[in-house]
N, CA, C and O of each residue as an XYZ file, in Angstrom:
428
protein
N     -10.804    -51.076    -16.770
C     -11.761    -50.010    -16.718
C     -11.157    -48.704    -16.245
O     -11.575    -47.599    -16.591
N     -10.020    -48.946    -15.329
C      -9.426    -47.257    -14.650
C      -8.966    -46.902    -16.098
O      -8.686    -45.733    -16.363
N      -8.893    -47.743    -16.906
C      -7.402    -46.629    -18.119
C      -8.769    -45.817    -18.963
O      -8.679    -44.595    -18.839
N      -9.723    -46.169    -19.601
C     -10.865    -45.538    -19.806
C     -11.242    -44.076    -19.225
O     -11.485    -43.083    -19.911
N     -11.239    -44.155    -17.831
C     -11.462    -42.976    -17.195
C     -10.256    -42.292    -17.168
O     -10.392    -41.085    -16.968
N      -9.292    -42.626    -17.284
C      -7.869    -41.585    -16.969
C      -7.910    -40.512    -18.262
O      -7.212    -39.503    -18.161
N      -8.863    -40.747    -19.700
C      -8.774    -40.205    -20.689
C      -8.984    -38.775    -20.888
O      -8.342    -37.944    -21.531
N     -10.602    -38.649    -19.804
C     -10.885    -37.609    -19.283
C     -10.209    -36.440    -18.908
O     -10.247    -35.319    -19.415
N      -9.473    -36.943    -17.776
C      -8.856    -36.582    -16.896
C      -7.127    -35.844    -17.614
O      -6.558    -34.862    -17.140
N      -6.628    -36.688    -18.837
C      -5.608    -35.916    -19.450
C      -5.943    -35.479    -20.254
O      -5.020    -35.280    -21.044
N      -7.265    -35.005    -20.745
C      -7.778    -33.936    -21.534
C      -8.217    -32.132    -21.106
O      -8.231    -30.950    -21.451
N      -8.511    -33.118    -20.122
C      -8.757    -31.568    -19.016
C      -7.107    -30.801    -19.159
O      -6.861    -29.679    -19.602
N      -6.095    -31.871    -18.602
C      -4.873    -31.365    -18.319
C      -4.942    -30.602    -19.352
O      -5.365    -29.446    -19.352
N      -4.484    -31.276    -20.375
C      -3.934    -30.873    -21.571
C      -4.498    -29.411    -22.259
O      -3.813    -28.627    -22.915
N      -6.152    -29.256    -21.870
C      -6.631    -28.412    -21.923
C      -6.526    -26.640    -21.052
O      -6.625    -25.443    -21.321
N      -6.299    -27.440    -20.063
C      -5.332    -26.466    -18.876
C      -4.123    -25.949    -19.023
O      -3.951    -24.844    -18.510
N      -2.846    -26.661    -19.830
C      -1.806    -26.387    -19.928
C      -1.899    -25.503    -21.310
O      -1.151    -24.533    -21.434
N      -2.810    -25.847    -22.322
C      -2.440    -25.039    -23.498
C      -3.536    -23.673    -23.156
O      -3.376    -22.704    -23.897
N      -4.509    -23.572    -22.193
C      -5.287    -22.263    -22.013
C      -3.913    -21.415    -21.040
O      -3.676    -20.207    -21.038
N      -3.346    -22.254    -20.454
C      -2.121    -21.697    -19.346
C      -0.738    -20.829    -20.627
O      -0.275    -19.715    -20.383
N      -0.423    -21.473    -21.608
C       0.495    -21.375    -22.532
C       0.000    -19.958    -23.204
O       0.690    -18.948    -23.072
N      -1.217    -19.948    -23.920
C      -1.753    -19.022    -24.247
C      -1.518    -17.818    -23.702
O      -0.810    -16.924    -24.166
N      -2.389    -17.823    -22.291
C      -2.390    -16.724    -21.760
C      -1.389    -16.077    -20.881
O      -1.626    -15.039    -20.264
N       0.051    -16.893    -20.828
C       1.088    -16.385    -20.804
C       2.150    -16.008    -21.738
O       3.289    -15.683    -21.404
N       1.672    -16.078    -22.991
C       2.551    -16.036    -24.468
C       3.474    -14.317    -24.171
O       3.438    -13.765    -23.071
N       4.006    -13.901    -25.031
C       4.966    -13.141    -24.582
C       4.061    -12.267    -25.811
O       3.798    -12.728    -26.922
N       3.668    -10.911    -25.313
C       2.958     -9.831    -26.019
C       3.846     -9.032    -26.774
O       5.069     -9.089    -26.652
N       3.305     -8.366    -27.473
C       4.352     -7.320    -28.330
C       4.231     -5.860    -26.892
O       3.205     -5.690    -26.233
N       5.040     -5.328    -26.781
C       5.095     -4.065    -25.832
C       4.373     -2.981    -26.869
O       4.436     -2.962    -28.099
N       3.414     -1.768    -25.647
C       2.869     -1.082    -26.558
C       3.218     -0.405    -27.161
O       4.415     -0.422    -26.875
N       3.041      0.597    -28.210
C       3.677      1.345    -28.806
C       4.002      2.798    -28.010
O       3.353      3.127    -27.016
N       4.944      3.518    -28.496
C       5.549      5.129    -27.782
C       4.305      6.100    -27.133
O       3.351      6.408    -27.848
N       4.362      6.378    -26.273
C       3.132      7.108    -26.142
C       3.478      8.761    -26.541
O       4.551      9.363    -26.528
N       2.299      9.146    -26.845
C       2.501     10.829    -27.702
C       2.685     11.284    -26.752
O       2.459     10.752    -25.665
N       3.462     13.150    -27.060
C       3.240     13.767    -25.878
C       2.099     14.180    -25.217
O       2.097     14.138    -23.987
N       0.772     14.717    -26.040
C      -0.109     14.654    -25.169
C      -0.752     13.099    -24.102
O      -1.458     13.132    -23.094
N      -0.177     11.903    -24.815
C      -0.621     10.866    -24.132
C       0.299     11.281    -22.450
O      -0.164     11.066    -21.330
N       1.448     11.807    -22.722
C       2.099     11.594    -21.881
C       1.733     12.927    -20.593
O       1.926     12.788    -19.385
N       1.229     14.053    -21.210
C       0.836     15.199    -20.556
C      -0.554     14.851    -20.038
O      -0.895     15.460    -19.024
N      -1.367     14.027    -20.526
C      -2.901     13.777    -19.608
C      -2.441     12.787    -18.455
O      -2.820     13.087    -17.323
N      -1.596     11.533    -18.621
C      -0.605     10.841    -17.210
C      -0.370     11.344    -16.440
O      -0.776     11.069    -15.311
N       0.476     12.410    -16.751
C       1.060     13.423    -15.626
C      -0.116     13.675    -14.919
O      -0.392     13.137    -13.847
N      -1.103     14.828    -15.749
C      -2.115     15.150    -15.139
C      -3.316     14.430    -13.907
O      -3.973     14.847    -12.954
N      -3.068     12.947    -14.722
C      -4.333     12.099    -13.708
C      -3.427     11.869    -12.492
O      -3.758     12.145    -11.339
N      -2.386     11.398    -12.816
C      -1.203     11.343    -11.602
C      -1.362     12.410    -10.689
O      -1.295     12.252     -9.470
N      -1.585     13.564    -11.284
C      -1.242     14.754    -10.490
C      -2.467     14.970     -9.496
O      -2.201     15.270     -8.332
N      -3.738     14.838     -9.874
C      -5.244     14.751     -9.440
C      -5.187     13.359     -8.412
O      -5.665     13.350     -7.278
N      -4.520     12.228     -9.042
C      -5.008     11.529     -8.049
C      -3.866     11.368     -6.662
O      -4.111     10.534     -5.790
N      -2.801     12.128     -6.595
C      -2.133     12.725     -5.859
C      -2.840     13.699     -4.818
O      -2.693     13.478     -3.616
N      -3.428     14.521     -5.156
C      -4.296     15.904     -4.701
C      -5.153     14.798     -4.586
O      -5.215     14.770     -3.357
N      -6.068     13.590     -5.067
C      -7.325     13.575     -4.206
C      -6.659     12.405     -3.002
O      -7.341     12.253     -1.988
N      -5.610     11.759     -3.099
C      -5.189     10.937     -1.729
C      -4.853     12.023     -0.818
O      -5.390     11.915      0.285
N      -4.053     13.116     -0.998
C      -3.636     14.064      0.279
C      -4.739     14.510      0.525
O      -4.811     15.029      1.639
N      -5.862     14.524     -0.208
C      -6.907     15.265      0.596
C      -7.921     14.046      1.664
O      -8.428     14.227      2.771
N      -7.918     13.072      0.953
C      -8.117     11.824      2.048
C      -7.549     11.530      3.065
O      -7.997     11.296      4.187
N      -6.165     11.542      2.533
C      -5.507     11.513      3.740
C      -5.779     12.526      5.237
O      -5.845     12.207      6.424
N      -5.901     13.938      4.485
C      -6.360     14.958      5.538
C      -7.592     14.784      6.225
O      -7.668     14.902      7.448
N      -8.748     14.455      5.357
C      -9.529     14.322      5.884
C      -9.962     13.036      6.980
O     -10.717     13.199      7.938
N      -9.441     12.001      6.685
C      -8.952     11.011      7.498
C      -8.548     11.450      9.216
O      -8.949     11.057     10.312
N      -7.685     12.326      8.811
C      -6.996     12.961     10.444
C      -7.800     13.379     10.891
O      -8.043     13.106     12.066
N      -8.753     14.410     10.027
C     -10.053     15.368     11.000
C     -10.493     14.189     11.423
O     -10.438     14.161     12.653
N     -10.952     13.089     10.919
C     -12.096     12.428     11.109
C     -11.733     11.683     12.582
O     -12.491     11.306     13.477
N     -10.642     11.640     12.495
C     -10.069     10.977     13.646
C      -9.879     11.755     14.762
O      -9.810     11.230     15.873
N      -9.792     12.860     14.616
C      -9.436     13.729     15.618
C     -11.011     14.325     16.224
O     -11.219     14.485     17.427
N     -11.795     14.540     15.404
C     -13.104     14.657     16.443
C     -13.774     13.343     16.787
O     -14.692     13.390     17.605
N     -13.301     11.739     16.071
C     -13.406     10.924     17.109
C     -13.137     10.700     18.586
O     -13.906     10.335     19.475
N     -11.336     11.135     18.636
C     -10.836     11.156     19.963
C     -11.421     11.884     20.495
O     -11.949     11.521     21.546
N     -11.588     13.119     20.071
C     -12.101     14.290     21.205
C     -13.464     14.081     21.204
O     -13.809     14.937     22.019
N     -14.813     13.347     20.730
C     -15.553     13.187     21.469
C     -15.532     11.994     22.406
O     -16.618     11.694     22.902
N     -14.496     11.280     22.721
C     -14.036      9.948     23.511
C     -13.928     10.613     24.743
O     -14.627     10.479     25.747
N     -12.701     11.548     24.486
C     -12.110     12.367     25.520
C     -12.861     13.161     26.495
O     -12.711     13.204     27.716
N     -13.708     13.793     25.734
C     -15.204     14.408     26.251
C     -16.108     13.613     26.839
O     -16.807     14.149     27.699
N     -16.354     12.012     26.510
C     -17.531     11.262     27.193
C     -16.573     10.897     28.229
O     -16.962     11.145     29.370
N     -15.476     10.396     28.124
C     -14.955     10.056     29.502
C     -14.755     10.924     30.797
O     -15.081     10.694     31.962
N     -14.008     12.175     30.124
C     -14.384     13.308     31.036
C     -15.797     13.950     32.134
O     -15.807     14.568     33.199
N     -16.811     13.454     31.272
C     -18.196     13.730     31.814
C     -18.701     12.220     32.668
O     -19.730     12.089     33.331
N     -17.655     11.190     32.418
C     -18.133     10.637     33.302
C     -16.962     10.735     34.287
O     -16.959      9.612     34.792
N     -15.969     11.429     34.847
C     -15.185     11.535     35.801
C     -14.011     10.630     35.304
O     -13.003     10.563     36.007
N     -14.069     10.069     34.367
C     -12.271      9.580     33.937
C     -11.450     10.444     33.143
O     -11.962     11.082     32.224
N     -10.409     10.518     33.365
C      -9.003     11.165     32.601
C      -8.248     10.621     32.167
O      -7.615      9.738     32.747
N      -8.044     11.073     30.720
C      -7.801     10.486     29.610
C      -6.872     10.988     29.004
O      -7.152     12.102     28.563
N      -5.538     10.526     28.717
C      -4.695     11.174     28.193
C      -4.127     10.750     26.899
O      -3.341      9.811     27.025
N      -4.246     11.046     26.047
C      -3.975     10.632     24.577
C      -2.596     10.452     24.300
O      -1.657     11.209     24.546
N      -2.614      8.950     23.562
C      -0.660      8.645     23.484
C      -0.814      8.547     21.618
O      -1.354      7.974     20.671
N      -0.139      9.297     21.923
C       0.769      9.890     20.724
C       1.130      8.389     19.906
O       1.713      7.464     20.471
N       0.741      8.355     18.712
C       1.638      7.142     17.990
C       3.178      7.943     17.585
O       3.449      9.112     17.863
N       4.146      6.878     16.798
C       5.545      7.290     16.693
C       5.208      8.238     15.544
O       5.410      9.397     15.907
N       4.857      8.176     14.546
C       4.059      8.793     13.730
C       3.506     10.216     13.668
O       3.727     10.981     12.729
N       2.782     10.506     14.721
C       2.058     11.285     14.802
C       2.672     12.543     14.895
O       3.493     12.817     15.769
N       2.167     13.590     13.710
C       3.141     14.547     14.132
C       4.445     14.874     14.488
O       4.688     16.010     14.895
N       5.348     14.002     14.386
C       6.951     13.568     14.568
C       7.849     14.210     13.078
O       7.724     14.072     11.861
N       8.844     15.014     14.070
C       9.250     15.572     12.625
C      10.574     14.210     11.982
O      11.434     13.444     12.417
N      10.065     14.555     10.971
C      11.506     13.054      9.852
C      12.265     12.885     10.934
O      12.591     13.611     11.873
N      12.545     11.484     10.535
C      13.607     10.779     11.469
C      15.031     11.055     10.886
O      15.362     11.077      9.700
N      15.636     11.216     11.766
C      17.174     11.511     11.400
C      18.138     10.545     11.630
O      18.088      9.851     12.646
N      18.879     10.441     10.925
C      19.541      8.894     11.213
C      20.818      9.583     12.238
O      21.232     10.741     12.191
N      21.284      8.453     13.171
C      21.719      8.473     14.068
C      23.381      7.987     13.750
O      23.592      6.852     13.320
N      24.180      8.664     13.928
C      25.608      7.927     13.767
C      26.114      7.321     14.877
O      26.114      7.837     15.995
N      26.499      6.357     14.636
C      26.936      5.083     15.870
C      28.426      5.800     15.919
O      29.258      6.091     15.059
N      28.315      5.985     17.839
C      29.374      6.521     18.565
C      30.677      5.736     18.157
O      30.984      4.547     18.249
N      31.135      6.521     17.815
C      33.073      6.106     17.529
C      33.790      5.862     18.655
O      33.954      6.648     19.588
N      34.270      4.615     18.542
C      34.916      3.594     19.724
C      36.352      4.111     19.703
O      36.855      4.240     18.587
N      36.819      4.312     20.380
C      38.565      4.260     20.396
C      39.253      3.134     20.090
O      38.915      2.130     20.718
N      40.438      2.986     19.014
C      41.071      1.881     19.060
C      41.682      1.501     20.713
O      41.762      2.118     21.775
N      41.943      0.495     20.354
C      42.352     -0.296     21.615
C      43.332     -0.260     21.685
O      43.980     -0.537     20.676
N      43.947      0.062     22.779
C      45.339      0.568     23.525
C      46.527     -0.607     23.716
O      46.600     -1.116     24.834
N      47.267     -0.967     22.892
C      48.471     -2.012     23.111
C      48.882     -1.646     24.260
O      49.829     -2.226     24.791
């Protein structure tokens, strides 16, 4: 009686492996894109560039009159509060550092 039911069960497979085969088959690549295809890319690229830096900016305000109304409730209740800087923040580019030159060693 188990070999009956196993029939099921390698049909499914089999059904799995050739929906799997399929939908990994190897596509034709698309064709050349025109130059205007290639000048509206640029463009959305360029917009959705301009709308992350502007998220991004606005992000900072948003954060920054968070802290400062923090800074302000703590203040009014008599605590002092001093804001730590992430590494990040405002930090100009990191500059890479050259590892100090050792003297050869003296026979």
């Amino acid at each position: 009686m188990a070999e009956t039911k196993s029939w099921p069960a390698l049909l499914g497979a089999a059904l799995v492996l050739g929906a799997f085969t399929l939908a990994t088959a190897k596509l034709p690549p698309p064709p050349p894109m025109t130059p205007e295809q290639k000048a509206a890319a640029e463009e959305k690229k360029a917009k959705e560039a301009a709308a992350a830096e502007l998220a991004k900016k606005q992000q900072a305000q948003a954060e920054d009159r968070v802290a400062a109304r923090y800074i302000a409730e703590q203040k009014a209740k008599g605590n002092v509060v001093t804001p730590q800087m992430g590494p990040t923040a405002n930090a100009p580019p990191a500059q890479t550092a050259k590892a100090p030159e050792t003297a050869a060693p003296k026979k």
